[in-house]
Structure formats: C-alpha cells, structure tokens
BAFI-3210 file (N, C-alpha, C; in Angstrom, 3 decimals, decimal comma, padded with zeros to 6 digits):
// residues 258
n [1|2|3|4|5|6|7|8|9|10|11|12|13|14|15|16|17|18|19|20|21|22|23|24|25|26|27|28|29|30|31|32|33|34|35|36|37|38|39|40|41|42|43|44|45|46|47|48|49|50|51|52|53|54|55|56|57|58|59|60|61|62|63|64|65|66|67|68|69|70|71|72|73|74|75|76|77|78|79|80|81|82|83|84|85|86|87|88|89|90|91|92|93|94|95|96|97|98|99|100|101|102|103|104|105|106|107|108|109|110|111|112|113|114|115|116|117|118|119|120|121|122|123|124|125|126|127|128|129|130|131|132|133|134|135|136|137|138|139|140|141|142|143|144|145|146|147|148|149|150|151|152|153|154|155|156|157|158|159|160|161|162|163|164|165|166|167|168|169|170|171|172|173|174|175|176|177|178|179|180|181|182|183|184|185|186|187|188|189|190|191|192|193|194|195|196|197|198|199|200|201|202|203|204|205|206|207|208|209|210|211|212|213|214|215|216|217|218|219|220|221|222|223|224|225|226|227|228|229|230|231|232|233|234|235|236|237|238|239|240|241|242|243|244|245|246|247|248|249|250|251|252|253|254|255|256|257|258]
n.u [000,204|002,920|004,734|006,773|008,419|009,393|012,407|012,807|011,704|010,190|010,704|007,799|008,672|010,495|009,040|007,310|009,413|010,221|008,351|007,972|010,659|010,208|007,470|008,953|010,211|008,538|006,856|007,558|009,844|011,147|010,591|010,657|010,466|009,027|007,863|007,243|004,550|003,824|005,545|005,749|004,120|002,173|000,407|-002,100|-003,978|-002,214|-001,145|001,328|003,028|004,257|004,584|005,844|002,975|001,714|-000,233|000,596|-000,677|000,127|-000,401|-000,403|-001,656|-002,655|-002,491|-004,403|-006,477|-004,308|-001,658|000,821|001,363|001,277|003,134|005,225|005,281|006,213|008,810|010,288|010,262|011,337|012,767|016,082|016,978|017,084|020,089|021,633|021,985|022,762|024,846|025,666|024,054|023,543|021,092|017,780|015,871|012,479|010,534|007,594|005,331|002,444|-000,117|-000,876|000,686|002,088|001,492|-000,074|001,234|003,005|005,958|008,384|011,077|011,828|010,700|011,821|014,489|013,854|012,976|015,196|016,721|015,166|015,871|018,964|019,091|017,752|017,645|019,945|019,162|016,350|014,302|013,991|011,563|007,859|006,817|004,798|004,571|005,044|006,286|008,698|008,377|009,389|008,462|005,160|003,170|-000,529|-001,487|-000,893|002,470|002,175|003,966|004,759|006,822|009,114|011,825|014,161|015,984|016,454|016,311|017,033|020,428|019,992|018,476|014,670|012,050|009,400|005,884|002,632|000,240|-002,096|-005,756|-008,451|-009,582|-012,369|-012,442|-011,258|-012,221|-013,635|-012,436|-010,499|-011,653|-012,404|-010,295|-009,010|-011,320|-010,523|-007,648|-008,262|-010,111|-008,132|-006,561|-008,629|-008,603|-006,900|-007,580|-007,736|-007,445|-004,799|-003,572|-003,098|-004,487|-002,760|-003,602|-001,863|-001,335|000,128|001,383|003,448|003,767|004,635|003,450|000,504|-000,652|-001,478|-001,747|-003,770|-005,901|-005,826|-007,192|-009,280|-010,644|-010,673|-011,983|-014,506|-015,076|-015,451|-017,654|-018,738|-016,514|-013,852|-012,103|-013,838|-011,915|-009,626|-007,610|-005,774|-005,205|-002,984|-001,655|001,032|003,597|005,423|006,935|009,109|012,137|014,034|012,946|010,418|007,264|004,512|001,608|-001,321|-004,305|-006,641|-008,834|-010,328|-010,790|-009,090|-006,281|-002,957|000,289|004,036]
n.v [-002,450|-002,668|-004,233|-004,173|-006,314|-005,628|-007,949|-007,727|-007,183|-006,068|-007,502|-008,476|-007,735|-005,789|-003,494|-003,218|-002,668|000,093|001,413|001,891|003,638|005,661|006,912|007,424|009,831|011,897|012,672|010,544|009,748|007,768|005,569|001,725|-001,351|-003,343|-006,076|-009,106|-010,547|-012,234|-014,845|-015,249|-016,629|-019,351|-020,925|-019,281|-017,106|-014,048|-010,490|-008,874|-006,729|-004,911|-001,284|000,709|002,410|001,069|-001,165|-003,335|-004,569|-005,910|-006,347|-007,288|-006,045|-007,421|-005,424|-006,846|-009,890|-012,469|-011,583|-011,556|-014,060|-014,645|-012,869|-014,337|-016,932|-016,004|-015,018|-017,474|-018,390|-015,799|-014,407|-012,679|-013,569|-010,869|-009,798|-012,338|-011,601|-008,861|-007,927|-008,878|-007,914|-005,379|-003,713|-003,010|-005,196|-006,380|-008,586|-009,564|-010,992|-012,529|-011,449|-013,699|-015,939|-017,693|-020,756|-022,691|-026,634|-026,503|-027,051|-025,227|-024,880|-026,450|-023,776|-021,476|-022,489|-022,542|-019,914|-018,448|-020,060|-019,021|-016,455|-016,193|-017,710|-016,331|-013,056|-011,990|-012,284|-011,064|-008,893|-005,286|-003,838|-004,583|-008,446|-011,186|-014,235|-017,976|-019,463|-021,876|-024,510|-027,930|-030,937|-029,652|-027,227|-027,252|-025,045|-022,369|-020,568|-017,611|-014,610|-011,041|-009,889|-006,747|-005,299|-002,502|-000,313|002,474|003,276|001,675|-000,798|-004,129|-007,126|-007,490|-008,723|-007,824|-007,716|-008,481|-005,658|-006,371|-006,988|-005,451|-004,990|-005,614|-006,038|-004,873|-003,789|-005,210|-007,624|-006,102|-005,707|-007,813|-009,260|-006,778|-006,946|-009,403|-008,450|-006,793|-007,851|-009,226|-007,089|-006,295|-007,042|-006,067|-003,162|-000,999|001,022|003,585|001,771|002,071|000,793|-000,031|-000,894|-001,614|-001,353|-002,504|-002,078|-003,057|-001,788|-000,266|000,216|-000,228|000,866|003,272|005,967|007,237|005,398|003,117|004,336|005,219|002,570|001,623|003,196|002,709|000,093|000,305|002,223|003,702|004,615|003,311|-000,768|-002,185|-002,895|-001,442|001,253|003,410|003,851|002,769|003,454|001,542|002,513|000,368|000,567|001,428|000,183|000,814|003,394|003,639|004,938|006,567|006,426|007,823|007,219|007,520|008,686|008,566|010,251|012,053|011,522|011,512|012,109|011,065]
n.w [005,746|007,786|010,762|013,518|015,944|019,569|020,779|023,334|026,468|029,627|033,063|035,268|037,897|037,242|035,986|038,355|040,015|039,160|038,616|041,982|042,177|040,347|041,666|044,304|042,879|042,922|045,333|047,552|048,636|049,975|049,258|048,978|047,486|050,083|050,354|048,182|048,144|046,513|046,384|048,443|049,675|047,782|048,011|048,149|045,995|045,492|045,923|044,226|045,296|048,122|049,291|051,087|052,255|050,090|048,358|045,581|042,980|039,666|036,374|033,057|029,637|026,796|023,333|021,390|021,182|022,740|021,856|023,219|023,258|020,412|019,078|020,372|018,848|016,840|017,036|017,448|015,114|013,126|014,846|015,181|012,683|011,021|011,916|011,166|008,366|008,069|007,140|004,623|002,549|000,185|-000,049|000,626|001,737|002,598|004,564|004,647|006,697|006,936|009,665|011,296|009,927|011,137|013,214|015,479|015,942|013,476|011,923|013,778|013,335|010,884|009,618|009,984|009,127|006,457|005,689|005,811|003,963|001,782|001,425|001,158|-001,089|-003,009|-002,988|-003,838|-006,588|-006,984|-008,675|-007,843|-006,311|-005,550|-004,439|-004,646|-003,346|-002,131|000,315|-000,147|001,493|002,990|004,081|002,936|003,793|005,722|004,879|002,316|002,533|002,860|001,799|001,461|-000,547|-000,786|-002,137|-002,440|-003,405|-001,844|001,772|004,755|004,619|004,553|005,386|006,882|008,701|008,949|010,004|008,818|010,021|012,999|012,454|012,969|016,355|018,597|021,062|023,661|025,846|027,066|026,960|028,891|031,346|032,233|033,335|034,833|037,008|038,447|038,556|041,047|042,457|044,498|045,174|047,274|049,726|051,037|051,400|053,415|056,631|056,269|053,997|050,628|047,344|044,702|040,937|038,347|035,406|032,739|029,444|026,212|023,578|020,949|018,407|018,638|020,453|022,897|025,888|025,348|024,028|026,150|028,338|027,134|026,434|029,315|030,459|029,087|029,881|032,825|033,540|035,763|037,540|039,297|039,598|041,786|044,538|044,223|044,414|043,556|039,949|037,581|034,656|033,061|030,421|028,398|026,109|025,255|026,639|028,507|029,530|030,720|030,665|033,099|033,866|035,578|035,673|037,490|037,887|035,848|034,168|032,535|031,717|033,563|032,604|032,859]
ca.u [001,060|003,580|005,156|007,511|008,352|011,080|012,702|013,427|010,616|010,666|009,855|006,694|009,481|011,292|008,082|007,051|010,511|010,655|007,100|008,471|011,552|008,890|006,866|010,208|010,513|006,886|006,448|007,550|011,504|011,901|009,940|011,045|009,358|008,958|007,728|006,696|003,862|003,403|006,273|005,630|002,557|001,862|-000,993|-003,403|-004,095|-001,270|-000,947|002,622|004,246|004,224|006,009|005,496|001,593|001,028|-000,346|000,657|-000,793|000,256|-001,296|000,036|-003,294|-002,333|-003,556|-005,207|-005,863|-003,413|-000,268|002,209|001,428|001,491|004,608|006,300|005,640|006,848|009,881|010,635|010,824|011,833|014,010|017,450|017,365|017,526|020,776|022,489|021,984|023,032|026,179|025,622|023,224|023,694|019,941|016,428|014,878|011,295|009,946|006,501|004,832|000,822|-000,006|-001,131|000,970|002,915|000,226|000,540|001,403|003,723|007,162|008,907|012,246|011,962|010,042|012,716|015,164|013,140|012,981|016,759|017,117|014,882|016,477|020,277|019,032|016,979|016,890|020,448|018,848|015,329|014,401|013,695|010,005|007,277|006,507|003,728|005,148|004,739|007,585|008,237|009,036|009,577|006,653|004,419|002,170|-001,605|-002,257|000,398|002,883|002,388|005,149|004,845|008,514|009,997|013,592|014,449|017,508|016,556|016,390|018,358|020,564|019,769|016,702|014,166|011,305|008,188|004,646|001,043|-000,816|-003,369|-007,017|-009,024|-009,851|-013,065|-012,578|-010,199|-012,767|-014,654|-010,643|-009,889|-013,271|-012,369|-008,726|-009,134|-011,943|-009,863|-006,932|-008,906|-010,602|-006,965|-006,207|-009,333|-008,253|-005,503|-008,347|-007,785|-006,994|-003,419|-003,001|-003,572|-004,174|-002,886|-003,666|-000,811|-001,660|000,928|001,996|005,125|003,401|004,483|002,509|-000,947|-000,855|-000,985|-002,559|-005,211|-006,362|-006,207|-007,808|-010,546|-011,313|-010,479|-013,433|-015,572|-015,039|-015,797|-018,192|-019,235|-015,475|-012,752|-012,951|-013,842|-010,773|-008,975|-007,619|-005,399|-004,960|-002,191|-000,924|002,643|004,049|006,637|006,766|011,106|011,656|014,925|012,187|009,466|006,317|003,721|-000,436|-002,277|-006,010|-007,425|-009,642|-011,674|-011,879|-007,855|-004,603|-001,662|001,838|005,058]
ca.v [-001,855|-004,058|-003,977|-005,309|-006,202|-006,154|-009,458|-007,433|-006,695|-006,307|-008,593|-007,922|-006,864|-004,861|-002,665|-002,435|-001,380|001,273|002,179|002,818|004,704|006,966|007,366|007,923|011,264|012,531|012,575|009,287|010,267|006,475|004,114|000,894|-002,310|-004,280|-007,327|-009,753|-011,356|-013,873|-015,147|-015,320|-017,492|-019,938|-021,812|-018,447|-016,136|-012,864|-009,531|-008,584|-005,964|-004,466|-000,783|001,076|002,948|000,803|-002,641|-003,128|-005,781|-005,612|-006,704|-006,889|-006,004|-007,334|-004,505|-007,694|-011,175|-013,468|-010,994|-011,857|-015,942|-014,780|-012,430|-015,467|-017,807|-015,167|-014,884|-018,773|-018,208|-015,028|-013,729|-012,771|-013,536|-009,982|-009,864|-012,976|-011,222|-007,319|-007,173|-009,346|-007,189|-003,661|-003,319|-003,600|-006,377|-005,986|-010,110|-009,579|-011,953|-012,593|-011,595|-014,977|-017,163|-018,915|-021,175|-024,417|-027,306|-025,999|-027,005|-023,570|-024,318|-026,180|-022,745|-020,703|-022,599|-022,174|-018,533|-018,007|-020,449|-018,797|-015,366|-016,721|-018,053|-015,348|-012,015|-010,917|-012,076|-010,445|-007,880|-004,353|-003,678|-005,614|-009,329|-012,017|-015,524|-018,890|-019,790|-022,981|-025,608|-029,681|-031,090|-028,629|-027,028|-027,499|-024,138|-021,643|-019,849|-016,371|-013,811|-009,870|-008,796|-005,922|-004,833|-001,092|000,399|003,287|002,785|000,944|-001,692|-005,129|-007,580|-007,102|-009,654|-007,482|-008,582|-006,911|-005,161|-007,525|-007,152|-004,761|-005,830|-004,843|-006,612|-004,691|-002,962|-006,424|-007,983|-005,312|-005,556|-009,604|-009,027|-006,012|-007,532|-010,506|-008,375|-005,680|-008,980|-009,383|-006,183|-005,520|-007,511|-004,923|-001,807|-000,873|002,841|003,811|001,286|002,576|-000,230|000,277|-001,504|-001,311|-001,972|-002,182|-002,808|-002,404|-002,031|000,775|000,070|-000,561|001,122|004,725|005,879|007,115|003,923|002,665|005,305|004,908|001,249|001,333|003,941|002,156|-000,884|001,116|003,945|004,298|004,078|002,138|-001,753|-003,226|-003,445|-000,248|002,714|003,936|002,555|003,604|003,037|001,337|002,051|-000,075|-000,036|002,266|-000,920|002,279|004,673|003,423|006,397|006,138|007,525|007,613|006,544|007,291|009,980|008,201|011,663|012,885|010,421|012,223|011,096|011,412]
ca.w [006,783|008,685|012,237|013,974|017,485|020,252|021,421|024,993|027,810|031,123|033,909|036,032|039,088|036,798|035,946|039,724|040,675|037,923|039,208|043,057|041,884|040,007|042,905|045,111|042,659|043,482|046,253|048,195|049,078|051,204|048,768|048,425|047,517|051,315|050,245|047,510|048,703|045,672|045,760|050,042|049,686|046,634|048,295|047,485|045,483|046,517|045,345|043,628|046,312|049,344|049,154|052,126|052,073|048,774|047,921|044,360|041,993|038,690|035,574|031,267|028,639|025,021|022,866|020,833|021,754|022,496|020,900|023,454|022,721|018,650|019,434|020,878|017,838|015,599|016,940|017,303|013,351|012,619|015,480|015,166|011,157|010,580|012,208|010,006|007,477|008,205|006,622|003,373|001,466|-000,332|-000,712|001,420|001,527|003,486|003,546|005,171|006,979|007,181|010,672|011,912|009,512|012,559|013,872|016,719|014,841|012,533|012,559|013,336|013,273|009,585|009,250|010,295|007,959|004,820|005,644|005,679|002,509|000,319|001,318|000,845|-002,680|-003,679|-002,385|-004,807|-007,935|-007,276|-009,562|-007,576|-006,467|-004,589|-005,081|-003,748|-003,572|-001,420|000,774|-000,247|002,634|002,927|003,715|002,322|005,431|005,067|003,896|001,829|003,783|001,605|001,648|000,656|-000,261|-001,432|-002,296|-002,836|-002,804|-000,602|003,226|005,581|003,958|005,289|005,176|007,560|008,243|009,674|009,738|008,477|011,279|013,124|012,013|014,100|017,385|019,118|022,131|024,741|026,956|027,408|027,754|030,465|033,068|033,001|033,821|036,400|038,442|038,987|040,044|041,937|043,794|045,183|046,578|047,866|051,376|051,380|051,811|055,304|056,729|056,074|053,385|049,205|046,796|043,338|040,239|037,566|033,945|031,539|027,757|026,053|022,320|020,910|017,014|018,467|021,818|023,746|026,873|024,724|023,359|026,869|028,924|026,722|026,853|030,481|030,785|029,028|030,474|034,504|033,308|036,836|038,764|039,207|039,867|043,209|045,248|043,598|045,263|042,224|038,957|037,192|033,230|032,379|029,164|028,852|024,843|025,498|028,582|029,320|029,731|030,948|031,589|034,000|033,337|036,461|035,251|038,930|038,116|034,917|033,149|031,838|032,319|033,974|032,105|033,202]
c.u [001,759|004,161|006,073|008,124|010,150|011,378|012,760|011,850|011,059|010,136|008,931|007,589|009,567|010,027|007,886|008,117|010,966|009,379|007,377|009,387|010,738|008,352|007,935|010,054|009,227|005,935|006,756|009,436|011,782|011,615|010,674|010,176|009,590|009,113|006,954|005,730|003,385|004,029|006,615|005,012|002,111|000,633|-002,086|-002,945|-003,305|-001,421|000,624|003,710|003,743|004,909|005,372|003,688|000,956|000,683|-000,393|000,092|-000,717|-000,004|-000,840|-001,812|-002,586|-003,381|-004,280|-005,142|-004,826|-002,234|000,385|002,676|001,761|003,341|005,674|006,400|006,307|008,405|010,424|011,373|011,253|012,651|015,379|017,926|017,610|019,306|022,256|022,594|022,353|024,528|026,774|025,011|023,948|022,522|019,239|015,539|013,792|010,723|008,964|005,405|003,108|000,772|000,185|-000,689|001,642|001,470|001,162|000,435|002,336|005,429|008,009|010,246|012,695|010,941|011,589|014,145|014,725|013,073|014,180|017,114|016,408|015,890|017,908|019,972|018,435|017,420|018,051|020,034|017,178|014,899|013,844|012,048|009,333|006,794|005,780|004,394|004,776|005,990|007,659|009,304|008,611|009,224|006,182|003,693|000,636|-002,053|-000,656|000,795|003,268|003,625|004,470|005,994|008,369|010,808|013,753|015,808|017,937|016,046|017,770|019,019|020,213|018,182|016,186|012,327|010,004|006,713|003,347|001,125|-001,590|-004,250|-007,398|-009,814|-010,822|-013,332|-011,688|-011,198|-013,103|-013,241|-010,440|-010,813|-013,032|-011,091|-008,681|-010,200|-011,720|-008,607|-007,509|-009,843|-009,128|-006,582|-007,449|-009,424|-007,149|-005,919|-008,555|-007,102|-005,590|-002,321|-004,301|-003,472|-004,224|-002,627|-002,338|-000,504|-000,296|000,593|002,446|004,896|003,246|004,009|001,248|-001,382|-000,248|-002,055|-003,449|-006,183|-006,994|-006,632|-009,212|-011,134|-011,092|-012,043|-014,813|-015,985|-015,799|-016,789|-018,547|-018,347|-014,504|-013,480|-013,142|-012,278|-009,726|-008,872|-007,557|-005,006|-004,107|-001,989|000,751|002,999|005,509|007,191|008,709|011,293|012,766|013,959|011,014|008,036|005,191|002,723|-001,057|-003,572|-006,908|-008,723|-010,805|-011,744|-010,247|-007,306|-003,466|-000,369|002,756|006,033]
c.v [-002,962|-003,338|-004,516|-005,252|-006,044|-007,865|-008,971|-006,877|-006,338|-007,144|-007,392|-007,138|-006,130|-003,584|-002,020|-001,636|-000,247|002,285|002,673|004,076|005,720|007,376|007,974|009,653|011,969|012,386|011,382|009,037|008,475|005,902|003,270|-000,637|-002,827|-005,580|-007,612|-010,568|-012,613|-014,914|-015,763|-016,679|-017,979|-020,451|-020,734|-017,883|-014,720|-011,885|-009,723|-008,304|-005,140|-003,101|000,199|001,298|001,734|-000,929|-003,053|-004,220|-004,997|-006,818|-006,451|-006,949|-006,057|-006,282|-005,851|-009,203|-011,975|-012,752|-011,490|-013,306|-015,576|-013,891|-013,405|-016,567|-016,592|-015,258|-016,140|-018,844|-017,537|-014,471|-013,812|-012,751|-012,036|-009,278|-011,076|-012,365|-009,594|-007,136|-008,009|-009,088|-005,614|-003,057|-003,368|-004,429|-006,561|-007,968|-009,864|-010,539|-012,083|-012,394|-012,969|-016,342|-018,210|-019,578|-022,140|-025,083|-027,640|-026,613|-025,969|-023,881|-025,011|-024,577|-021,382|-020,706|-022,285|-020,757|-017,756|-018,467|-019,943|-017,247|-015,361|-017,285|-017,063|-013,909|-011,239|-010,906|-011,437|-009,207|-006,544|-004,039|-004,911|-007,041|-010,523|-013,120|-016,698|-018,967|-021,524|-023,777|-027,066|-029,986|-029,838|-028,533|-027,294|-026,579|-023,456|-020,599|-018,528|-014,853|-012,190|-009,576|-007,615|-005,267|-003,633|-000,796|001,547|002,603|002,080|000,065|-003,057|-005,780|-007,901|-008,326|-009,221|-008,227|-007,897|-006,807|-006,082|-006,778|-006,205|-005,390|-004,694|-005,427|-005,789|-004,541|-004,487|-007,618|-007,789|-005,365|-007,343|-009,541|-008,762|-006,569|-008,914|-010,335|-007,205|-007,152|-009,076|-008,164|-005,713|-006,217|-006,598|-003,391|-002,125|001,156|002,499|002,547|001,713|001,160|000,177|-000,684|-000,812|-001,906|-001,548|-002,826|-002,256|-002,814|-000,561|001,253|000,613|000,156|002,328|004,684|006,468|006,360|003,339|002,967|004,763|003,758|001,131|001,796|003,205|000,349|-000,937|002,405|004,590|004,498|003,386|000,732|-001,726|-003,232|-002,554|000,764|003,597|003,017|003,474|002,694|002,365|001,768|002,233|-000,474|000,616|000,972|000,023|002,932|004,253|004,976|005,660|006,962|007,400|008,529|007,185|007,931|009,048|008,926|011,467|011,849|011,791|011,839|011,516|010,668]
c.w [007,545|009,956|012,394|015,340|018,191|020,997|023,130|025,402|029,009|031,821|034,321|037,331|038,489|036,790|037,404|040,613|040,269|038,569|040,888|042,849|041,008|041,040|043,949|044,619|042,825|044,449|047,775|048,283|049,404|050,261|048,634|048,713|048,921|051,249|048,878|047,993|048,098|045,441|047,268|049,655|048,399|046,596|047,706|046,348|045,792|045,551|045,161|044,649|046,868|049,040|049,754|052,308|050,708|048,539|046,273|043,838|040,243|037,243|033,871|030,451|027,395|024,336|022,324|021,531|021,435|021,478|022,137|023,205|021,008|018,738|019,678|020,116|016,877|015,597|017,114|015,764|013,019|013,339|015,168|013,588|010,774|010,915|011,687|008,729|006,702|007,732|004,833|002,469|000,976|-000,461|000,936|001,399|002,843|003,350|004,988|005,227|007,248|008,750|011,525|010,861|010,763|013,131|014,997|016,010|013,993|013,305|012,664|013,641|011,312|008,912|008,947|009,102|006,502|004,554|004,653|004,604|001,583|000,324|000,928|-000,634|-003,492|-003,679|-003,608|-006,141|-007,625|-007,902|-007,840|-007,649|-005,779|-005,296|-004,217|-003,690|-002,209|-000,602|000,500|000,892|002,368|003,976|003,747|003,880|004,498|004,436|003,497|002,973|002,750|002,094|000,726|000,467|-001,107|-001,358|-003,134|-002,565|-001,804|000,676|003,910|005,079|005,452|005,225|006,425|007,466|009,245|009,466|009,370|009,586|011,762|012,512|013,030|014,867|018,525|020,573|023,702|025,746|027,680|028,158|029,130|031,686|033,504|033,774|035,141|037,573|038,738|039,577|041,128|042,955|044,423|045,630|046,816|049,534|051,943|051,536|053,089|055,238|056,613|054,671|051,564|048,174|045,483|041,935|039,200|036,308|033,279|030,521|027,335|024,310|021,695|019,480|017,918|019,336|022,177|024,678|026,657|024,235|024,963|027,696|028,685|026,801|028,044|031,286|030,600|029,526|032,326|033,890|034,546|038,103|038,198|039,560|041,151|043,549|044,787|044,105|043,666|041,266|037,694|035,357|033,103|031,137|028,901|027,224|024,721|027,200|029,263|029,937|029,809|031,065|032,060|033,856|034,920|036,191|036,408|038,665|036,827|033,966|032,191|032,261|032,339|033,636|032,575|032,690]
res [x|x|x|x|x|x|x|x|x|x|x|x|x|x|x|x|x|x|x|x|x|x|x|x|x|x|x|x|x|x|x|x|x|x|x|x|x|x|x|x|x|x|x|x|x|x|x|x|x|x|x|x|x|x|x|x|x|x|x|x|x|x|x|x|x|x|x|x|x|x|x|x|x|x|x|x|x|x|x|x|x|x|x|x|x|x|x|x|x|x|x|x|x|x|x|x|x|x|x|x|x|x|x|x|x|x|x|x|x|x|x|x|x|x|x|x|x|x|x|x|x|x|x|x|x|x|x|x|x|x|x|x|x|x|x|x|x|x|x|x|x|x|x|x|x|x|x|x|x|x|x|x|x|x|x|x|x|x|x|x|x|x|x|x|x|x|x|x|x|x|x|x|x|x|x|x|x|x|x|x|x|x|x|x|x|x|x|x|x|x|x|x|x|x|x|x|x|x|x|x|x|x|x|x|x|x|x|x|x|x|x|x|x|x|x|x|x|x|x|x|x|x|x|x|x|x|x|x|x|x|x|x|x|x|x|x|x|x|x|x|x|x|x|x|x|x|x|x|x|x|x|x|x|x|x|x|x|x]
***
C-alpha cells in the first residue's frame, strides 16, 4: 500500500485562529484571540493564546514517530517532481518509495537528481506492469535505494512518486501522556475561576489518522480523566488545512465533530 503526503500545513496560529472562529459560531459571538503569550515571554515556558474565557495551548501528535521529521526528508527528494513531469507522459507511472529510504546522511539532492534521471531515461521505454529495481546513484549509498514501480495505462496520466505505508506503530498512547502532561503542566497556572483551559491536539494526516484512532489512544493514555492542567481538550483535524474540523475529547467517552 503506498501514500502520499501534502507539501502545505498550517501554522500553529493558523489552527488556533481557525479554532476561535469555530468557537465564535457556537456559541462565543465576540471571540478573538487577545494575546500570544509565547511569543510575550521567551525566558519561560508560555502557553500559545489568550482568547477571551480561554487559555489555549496547542499541541501537533505524529500519528507515528518522527513522520513530520521523515515527511520533511521525503520531500527534500521527492517534492515537486511529480509536477516536472505532468505534461510529458501519456501513461502512469507509480515509482514507490520504501517508507524510510531517505535517511540523515544521505545526499538528498544527488538523490533527488537520480530520481528524475532514471525517470527521464526510463519510464517511456518500460514495458507495462510492476517492476523491482535499484535506483542507481554516483557514489553508490551504503545500502540499495529499492524502487517498486508500476506503469499502467489506466488512471491519471503523469508519474507520481508515493511511498509504502509506515510499519505499525504501537506507540501513540505512550507518545500522547508524554506530550499532554507537558502541555497540560503549562496551562495549569491558567486554572483560576472565570478562566477555561483548553488543550488543542492536532494532525493534518489524512492516510493514518481519524478522531477514532485518536480518541482512543487519548483514552487510553488518561483512563481516569483528562491531564493535569486541562479544562477541555479538543481534536484538530487539519488533514483538508481549507476545512479544518474540530472533536471535542472533553468528556473521555464519545468525540463531538463538527
């Protein structure tokens, strides 16, 4: 099975101001963020934003480890190539990458070239149907850089350079309790009467990731509550960054989407 990602996100503002203007329509007519407080104060430790009743800190959970660091070598090498190449084919060309071939180390921009030259030498004489092969690059890397392709004539025309699936990853819950009670220690100086402190998980992974997935490791991560320092703790998913929707988690039991 392969994947493949977006080059676009959102910032951490962008999310929290997407998350007031939500709140604005349910209930909260005035909202608007007040203040940045991390951006106030460098010397500590700060929460995110201020927005009227609310002390926001907000927080990204890779569905697996370390995907937005592997996301970000991937595309060093493979970004944008599908786009040199969208109007010089008649066919599909799929050139599938080992999840974790990009390593540190590696030179990724002779990576990047070797990509594009075997596909510019290859891809119109390849016979039709799937095929295993090495990529071959100058100097050789220490281990092979292996390649799944295959070229069909149905689908989209244009070659396309997705990647397997990661490996299954049994780590989130154990991920998410280190995370949250490091930002739930930060707004819990912000529990006082008349002020709500809300945690604000996102991820913008729309393969690996729903607010079923993360409900559940969130649960089992808190079986007895939220963290320390948590009023509400709400979901991002920021996998459409147009259309963001919002889960509020608070309760432990059901997620509420919108």
């Amino acid at each position: 099975m392969a994947s493949q990602i977006s080059e676009e996100e959102m910032r951490d503002q962008d999310v929290i101001e997407a998350f007031v203007v939500f709140l604005r329509g349910i209930g909260f007519p005035n909202l608007m963020v007040d203040r940045w407080p991390d951006e106030e104060n460098r010397q500590t430790k700060e929460i995110d934003a201020i927005a009227g009743p609310f002390a926001i800190e907000h927080t990204s959970i890779d569905s697996i480890p370390h995907q937005h660091r592997n996301d970000d070598w991937y595309l060093r090498v493979a970004g944008g190539l599908e786009q040199e190449f969208s109007d010089s084919v008649d066919f599909h060309l799929s050139v599938i990458l080992e999840y974790d071939a990009i390593k540190k180390g590696q030179d990724w921009d002779k990576l990047r070239a070797a990509l594009k030259s075997w596909v510019s030498s290859n891809a119109f004489e390849l016979p039709y149907g799937w095929h295993d092969m090495i990529l071959p690059v100058d100097p050789p890397l220490s281990s092979p850089f292996r390649l799944r392709v295959r070229k069909w004539k149905e689908g989209p025309r244009g070659v396309f350079f997705p990647r397997f699936a990661p490996p299954e990853d049994k780590t989130l819950s154990e991920r998410i309790r280190k995370i949250l009670d490091r930002k739930g220690a930060k707004l819990a100086k912000y529990q006082r009467p008349g002020t709500t402190t809300v945690l604000l998980v996102e991820n913008d992974d729309i393969a690996l990731m729903n607010e079923a997935i993360m409900l559940s490791a969130i649960r089992e991560a808190y079986p007895n509550g939220l963290p320390d320092g948590v009023d509400k703790l709400w979901f991002a998913d920021t996998s459409i960054p147009e259309n963001p929707r919002f889960c509020d988690f608070t309760s432990g039991i059901v997620g509420v989407c919108y």
